[in-house]
N, C-alpha and C positions, 0 to 999 in steps of 0.2 A: 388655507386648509386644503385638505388634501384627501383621497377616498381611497382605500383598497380595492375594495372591489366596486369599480363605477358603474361599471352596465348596470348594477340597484337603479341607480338614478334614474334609469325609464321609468322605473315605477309610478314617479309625480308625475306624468303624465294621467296618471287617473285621477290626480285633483279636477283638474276643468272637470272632468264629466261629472264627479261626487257635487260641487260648486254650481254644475247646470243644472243635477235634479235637484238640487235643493232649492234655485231660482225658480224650475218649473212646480216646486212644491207650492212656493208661496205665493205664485200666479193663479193655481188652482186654488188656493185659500182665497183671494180676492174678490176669484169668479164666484165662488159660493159665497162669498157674503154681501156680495152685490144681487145676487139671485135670490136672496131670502131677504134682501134689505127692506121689503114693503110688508115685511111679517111683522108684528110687535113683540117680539121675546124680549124677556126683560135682560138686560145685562148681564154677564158674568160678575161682571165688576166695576166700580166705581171709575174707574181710570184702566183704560187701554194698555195692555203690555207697551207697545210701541218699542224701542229701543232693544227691549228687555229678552223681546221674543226672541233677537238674532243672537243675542249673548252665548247663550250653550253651545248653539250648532256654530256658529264661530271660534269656543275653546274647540270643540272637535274636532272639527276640520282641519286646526292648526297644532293639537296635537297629534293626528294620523299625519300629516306632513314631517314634522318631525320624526316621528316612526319609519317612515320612509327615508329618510336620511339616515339613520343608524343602521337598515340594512345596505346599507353602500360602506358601512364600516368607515367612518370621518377621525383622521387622525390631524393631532394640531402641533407646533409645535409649542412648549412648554417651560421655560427658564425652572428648574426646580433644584435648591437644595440639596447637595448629598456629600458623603466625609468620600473622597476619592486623591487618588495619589501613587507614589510608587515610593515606596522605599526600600535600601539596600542595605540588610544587615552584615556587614564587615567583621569581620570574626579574626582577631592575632591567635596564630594559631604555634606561636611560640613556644619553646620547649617547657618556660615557665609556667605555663597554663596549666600543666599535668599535677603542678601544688597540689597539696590538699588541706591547703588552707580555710578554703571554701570547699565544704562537703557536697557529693564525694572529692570532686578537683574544680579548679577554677574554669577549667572546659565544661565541664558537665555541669555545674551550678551555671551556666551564661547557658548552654542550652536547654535546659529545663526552662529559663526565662525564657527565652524567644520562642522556644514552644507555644509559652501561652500567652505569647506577643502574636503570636500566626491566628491564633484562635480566634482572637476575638476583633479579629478583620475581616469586612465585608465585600463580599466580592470584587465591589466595586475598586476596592485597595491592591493594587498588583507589589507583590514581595520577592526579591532576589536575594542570593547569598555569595557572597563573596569571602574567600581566605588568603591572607597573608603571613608573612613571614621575615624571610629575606627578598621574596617576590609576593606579587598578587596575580588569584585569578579567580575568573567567574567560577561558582561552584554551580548556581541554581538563574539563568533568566528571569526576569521580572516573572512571578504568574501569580493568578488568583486560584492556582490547584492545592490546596495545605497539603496534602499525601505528597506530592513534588517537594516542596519545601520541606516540611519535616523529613522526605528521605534525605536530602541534601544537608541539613544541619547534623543529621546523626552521622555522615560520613566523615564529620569533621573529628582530627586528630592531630598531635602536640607536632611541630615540625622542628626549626630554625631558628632563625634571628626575628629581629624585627621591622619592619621598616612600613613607620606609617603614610609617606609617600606613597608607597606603590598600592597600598590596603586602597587609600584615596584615587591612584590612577588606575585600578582595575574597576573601583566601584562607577566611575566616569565613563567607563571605556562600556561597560555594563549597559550600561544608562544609556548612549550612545546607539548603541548595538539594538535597545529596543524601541528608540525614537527614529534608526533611519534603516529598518531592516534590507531597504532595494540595494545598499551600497555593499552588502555581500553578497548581491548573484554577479553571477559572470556573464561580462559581457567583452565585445570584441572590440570595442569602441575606441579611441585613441586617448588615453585616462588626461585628465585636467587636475590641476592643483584645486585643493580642496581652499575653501574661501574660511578666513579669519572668523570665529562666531564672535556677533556683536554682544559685549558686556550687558549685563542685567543693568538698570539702572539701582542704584543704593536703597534700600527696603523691600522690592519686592523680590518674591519668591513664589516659585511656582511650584506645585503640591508635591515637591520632590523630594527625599531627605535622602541621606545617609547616615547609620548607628555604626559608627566606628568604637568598637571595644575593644581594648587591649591592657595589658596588666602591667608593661614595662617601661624603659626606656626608648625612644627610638637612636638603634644601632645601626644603619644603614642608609646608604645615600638611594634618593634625592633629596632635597630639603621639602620637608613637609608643609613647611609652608610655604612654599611657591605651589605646591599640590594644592593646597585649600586653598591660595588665590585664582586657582585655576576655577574650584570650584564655582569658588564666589563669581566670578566671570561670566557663570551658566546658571547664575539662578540658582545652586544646591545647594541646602542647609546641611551643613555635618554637624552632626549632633554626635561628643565623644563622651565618651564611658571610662573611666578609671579603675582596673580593681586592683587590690594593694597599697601600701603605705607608700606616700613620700618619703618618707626617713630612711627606707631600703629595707627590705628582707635576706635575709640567707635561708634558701630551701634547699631541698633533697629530692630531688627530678631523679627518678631513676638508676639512683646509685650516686647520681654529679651532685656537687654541692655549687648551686646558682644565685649569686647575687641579684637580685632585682630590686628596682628603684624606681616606682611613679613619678612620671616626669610630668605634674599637674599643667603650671606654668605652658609649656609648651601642648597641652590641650586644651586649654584656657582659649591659647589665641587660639587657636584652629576654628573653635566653636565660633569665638568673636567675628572673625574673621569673615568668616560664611552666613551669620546670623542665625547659628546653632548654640545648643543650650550644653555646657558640662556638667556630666553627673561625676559624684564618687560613690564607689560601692566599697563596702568594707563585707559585707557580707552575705547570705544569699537573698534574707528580706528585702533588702536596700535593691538587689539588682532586677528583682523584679518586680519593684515599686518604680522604677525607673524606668523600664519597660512599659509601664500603665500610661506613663506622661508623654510619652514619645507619639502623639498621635499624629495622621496627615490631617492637612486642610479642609475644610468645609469648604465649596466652591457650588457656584454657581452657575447650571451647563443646559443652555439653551438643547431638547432634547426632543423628537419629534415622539408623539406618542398617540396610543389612540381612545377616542374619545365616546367610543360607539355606547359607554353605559351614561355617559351623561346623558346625552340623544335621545336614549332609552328612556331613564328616569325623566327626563322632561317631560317628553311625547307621554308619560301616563300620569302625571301629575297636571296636566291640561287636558287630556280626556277627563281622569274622575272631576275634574274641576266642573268641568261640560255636566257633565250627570249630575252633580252634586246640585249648583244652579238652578239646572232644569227640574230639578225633582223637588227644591225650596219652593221655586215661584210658581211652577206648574202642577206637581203633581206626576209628572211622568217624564221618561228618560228621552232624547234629543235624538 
């Protein structure tokens, strides 16, 4: 345990002296009843307080001790409970997304969901955005600011190809970028190879995910699953999103007439792969019923905090105790 502000703690220096008048109290009580011992008054009582008498001014004393402790402001640390995590929503931002299959487009039905995918994350939750196409890059840093993230999902708009590789090694590089910030200042120093990161062992995962949606085929190299083994490597759940049929569509993008084909099979493993969950979405319900499921981890995070109202509530829940006592068995307060 631990104190804010410690100089409080002189305070309990004023125990002894509250402790010594209270011994010199009950020295003077002796003396008087040893001076009046040859009178005949008759008893108060059958039986002698004895024990009973020091009971109250004992909860007191050791409630105002307490009370002195809670102005030094005592903080503990605390293992507690809380949904914390980061996740990076991957956005294909493909020419076929402009459909309007899903009202208004299949861009704008996936952003209205993550919209109220952002909502209803607790600070504690950090959210980044990331877009792909025939490349990927970060749009948005992991943060717990929604105004941030919401300007960055609405900046999204219909590009390219597709390539779920890179949507997965920018969301990586993402993730990266917020776990080892010192490796972007500049320094003058003689650079060293960067050291192999040791593989996650098979089950666990650490409160990290990645929402890879996309509505297509992937049309572009690298191989996407060397991507997601990469993942899997680092602990990161890709959790993928499908929208559109497997059987293929023929749309009307802009004037073009665009074949697209959900390549499920191939989202299937990605998910497997990483220990991430496949959705399909056919339509806007579906996508943002999917979005509700996608939650981070509950964890468990040893956290120092402060404890100065316990302190508090103790220290007066043993004074009144002190009075309460005192005023059963005596008559008067301690």
């Amino acid at each position: 345990m631990s104190f804010i502000w410690p100089i409080m703690l002189l305070s309990l220096l004023l125990m002894p002296l509250f402790i010594a008048l209270y011994l010199r109290h009950q020295q003077r009580r002796r003396r008087l009843a040893t001076s009046f011992g040859s009178l005949r008054f008759k008893p108060a009582a059958d039986h002698p307080p004895g024990w009973r008498r020091h009971l109250p001014p004992f909860l007191f004393l050791t409630g105002l001790t307490v009370l002195l402790l809670a102005l030094a402001r005592p903080e503990a640390v605390v293992s507690l409970p809380r949904i914390e995590g980061i996740v990076i929503l991957a956005f294909d931002v493909s020419g076929s997304m402009a459909a309007d299959d899903l009202q208004p487009t299949r861009m704008e039905a996936a952003k209205t969901a993550a919209r109220q995918f952002v909502a209803q994350q607790p600070l504690s939750v950090l959210v980044g955005v990331v877009a792909f196409s025939d490349s990927g890059f970060s749009v948005q840093p992991p943060t717990n600011d929604p105004n941030a993230i919401l300007a960055s999902i609405d900046r999204l708009e219909p590009q390219l190809g597709t390539s779920l590789a890179n949507g997965i090694f920018a969301s990586l590089n993402t993730l990266a970028a917020e776990e080892e910030p010192a490796a972007r200042l500049y320094t003058n120093l003689t650079p060293v190879p960067t050291a192999t990161p040791t593989p996650v062992p098979a089950g666990l995962y650490l409160p990290v995910a990645i929402v890879l949606l996309t509505d297509g085929e992937n049309n572009q190299d690298p191989n996407p699953l060397e991507a997601a083994q990469l993942a899997a490597d680092r602990g990161v759940r890709v959790h993928t999103v499908g929208i559109g049929s497997p059987a293929g569509t023929t749309l009307e993008v802009e004037g073009f007439t665009v074949h697209t084909q959900l390549n499920e099979a191939l989202l299937q493993q990605i998910s497997e792969l990483t220990g991430g969950t496949y959705y399909h979405a056919e339509d806007e319900a579906e996508l943002q019923a999917i979005y509700q499921n996608i939650d981070p981890q509950v964890v468990v995070k040893p956290e120092k905090m402060e404890v100065t109202s316990i302190f508090a509530g103790a220290s007066l829940l043993l004074i009144l105790a002190g009075g309460a006592v005192s005023l059963l068995w005596f008559g008067r307060v301690p």
